[in-house]
C-alpha positions as a printed Julia matrix, in Angstrom:
272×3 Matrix{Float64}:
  56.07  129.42   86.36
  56.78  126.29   84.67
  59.93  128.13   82.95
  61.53  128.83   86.03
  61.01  125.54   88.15
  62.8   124.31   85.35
  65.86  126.62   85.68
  65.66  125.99   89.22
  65.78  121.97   88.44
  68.15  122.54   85.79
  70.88  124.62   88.62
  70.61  121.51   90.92
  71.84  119.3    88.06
  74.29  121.22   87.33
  75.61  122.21   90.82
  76.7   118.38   91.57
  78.63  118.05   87.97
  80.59  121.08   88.24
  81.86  120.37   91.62
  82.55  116.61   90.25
  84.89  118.43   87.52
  87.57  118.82   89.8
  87.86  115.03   90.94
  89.95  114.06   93.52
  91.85  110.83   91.67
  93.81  109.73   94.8
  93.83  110.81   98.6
  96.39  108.84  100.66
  96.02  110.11  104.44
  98.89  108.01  105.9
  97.11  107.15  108.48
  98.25  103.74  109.66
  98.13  102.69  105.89
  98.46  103.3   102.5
  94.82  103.19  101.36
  93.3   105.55   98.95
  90.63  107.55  100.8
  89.21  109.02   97.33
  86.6   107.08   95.45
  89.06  105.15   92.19
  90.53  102.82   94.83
  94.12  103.67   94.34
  95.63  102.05   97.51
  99.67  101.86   97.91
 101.19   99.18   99.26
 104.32   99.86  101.22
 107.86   98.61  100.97
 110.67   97.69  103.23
 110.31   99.38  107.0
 107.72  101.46  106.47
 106.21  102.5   109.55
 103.66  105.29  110.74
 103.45  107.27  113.81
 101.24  109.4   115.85
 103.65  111.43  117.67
 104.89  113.22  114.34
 102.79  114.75  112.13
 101.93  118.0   110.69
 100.68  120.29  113.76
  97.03  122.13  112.81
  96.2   119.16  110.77
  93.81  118.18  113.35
  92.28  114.95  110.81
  95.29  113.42  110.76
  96.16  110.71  113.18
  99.42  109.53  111.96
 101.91  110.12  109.17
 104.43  107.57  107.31
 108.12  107.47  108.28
 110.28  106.26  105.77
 114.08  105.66  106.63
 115.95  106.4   103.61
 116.99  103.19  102.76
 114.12  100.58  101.03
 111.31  102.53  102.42
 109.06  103.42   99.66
 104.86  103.37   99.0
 104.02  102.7    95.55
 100.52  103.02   94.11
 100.11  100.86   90.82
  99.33  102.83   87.52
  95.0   103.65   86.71
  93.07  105.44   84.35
  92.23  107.84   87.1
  95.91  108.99   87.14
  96.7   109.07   83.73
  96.68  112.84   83.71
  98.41  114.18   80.84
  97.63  117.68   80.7
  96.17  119.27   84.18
  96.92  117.76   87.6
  97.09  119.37   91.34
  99.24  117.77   94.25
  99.0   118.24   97.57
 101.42  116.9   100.52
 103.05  117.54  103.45
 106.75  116.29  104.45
 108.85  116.63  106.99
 112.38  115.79  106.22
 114.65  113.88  108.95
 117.77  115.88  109.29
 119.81  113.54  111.39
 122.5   112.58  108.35
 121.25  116.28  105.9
 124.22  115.09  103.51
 122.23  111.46  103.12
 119.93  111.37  100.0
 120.75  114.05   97.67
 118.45  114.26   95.41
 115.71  112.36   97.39
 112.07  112.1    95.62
 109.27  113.43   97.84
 106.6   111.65   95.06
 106.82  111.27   91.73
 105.2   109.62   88.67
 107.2   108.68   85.64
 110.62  110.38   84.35
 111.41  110.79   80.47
 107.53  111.69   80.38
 105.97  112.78   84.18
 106.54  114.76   87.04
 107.88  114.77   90.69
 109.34  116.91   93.86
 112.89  116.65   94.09
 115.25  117.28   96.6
 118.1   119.56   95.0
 120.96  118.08   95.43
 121.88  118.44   99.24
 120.31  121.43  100.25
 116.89  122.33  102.12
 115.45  123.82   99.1
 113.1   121.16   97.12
 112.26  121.47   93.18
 109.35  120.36   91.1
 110.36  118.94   87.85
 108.63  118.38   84.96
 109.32  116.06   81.68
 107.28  116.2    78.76
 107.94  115.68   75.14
 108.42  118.76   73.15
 108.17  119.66   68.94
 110.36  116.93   66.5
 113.67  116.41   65.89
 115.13  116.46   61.93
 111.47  114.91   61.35
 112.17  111.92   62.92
 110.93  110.82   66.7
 110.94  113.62   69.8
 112.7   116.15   71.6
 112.81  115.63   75.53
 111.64  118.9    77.03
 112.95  116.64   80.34
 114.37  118.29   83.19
 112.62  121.45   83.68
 113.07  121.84   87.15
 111.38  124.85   89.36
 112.5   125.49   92.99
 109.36  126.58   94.48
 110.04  125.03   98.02
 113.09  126.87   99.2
 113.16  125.03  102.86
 111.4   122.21  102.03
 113.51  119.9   103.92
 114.89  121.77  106.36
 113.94  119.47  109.39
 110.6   121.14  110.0
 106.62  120.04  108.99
 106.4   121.81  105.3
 102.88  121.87  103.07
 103.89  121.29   99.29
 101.5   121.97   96.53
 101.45  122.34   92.84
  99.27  123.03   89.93
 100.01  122.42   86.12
  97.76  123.38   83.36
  99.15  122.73   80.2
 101.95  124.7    80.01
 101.16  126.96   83.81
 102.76  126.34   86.66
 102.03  127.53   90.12
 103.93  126.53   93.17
 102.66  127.05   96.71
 104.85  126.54   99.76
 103.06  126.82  103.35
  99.93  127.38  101.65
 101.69  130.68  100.02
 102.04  131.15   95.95
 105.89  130.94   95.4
 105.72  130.73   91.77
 103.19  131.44   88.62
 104.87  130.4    85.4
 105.27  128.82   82.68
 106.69  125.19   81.15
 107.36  123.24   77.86
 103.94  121.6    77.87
 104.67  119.09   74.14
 102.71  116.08   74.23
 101.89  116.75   78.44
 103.35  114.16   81.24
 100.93  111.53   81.32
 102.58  108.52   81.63
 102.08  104.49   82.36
 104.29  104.3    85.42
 103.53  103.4    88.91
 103.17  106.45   91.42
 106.56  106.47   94.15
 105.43  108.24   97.59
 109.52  108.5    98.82
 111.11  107.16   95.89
 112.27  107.94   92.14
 113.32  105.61   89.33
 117.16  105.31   90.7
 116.67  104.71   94.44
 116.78  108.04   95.35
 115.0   107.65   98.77
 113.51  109.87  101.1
 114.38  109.94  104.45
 111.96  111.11  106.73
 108.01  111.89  107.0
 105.31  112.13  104.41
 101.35  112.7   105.2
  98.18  113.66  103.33
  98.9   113.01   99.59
  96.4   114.16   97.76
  95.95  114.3    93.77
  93.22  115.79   91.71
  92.5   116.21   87.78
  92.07  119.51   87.46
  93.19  123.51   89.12
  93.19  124.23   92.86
  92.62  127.42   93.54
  95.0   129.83   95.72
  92.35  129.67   98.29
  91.79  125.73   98.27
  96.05  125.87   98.68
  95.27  127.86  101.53
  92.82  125.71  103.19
  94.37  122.85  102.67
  98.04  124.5   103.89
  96.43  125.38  107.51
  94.31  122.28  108.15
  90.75  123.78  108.01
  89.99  121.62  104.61
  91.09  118.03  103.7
  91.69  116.81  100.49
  88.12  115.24  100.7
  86.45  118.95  100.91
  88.2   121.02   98.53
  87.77  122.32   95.71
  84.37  123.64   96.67
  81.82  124.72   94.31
  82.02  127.37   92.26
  80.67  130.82   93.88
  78.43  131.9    90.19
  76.63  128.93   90.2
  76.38  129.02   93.78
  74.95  132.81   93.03
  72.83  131.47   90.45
  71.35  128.9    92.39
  70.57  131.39   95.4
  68.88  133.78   92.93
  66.81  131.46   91.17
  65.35  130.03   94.15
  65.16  133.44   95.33
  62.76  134.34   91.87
  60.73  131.15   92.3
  60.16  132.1    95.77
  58.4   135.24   95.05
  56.6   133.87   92.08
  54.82  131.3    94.29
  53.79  134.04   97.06
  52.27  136.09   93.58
């Protein structure tokens, strides 16, 4: 008896650290500012017009009130470098944009977010087309035995229409050296990358903006980063509105199952 109220005591501890190993390290919603809705207090602060609005935003997303418009030109929101998103090795991102096709030639090569350069990542427009690409930079191996070789520039176009003037959900997950790429909340690719020495990095986090002023123009909501894998389903979820960054990932289903069956067993034991 005393054996299994102590497996059953031992499941509940467990149940809260496993879902805390996916940690959500920054959750900007967009709505009327650039606070960080997770709990490491990584609030943006916005720069030139930034504005938000309530009359565009991602349709289905019924927890959003608003979204940030940024017009190309000086509008940026930049979150300040943490410990929380010093994430070398495994990261997820989640966002939605919608890009303002007024002027499509404007911007090429416009940074939907992104977090360093010779070492990080970001989503970049390609060139001037609809199509948007994640790239990666990492360092990779040594060169004649003396400092590193850039495995920069690995770029995957896993968001064909990205930009295309409609409301788009972007996500990625990296794992060092996997890639997967989901567009509308649908896998679009399951790779590989050069993983080195990983893409952490020092550098402030750009919502709109790149190293070399290469601005977004148009709408950005829900940006949402965590430490560790989404799942195709949490994608999903998160991709038709019926999760928020705040309730994904959810706990696993084994120890869920465990749980469930050990109460289950110490149920019956008391009745004996």
């Amino acid at each position: 008896m005393k054996r299994i109220t102590a497996l059953v005591i031992l499941a509940i501890v467990l149940l809260p650290l496993h879902a805390a190993k996916a940690e959500l390290v920054g959750y900007w919603a967009l709505d009327g500012d650039a606070t960080d809705s997770s709990a490491q207090g990584n609030d943006g602060t916005a720069y030139g017009e930034t504005s938000y609005t309530a009359t565009e935003k991602p349709s289905g997303l019924s927890h959003s009130t608003q979204a940030a418009y940024l017009d190309g030109s000086g509008d940026y929101i930049a979150v300040a470098h943490s410990s929380s998103l010093f994430l070398d090795d495994v990261i997820s991102v989640s966002m939605w944009v919608k890009q303002d096709t007024s002027d499509p030639n404007d911007n090429a090569w416009s940074r939907l977010l992104s977090k360093g350069q010779t070492e990080g990542w970001m989503l970049q427009r390609s060139d001037t087309t609809s199509a948007v690409q994640l790239r990666i930079d990492t360092i990779t191996g040594t060169y004649n035995g003396d400092g590193k070789e850039n495995g920069n520039n690995q770029c995957f176009t896993g968001f064909s229409t990205a930009t295309d003037g409609d409301w788009h959900h972007l996500a990625f997950v990296l794992d060092s050296g996997s890639i997967k790429t989901y567009f509308d909340g649908e896998l679009t690719l399951d790779g590989t990358y050069l993983h080195g020495d990983g893409f952490g990095n020092t550098t402030e986090l750009r919502i709109a903006l790149g190293a070399n002023n290469e601005y977004l123009e148009g709408w950005v909501d829900d940006v949402a980063i965590w430490d560790s894998t989404l799942t195709a389903d949490d994608v999903a979820k998160l991709a038709d509105g019926s999760k928020t960054p705040l309730t994904v990932p959810e706990p696993g289903t084994l120890l869920l199952a465990t749980l469930a069956g050990l109460a289950m067993v110490w149920w019956k034991t008391r009745r004996v």
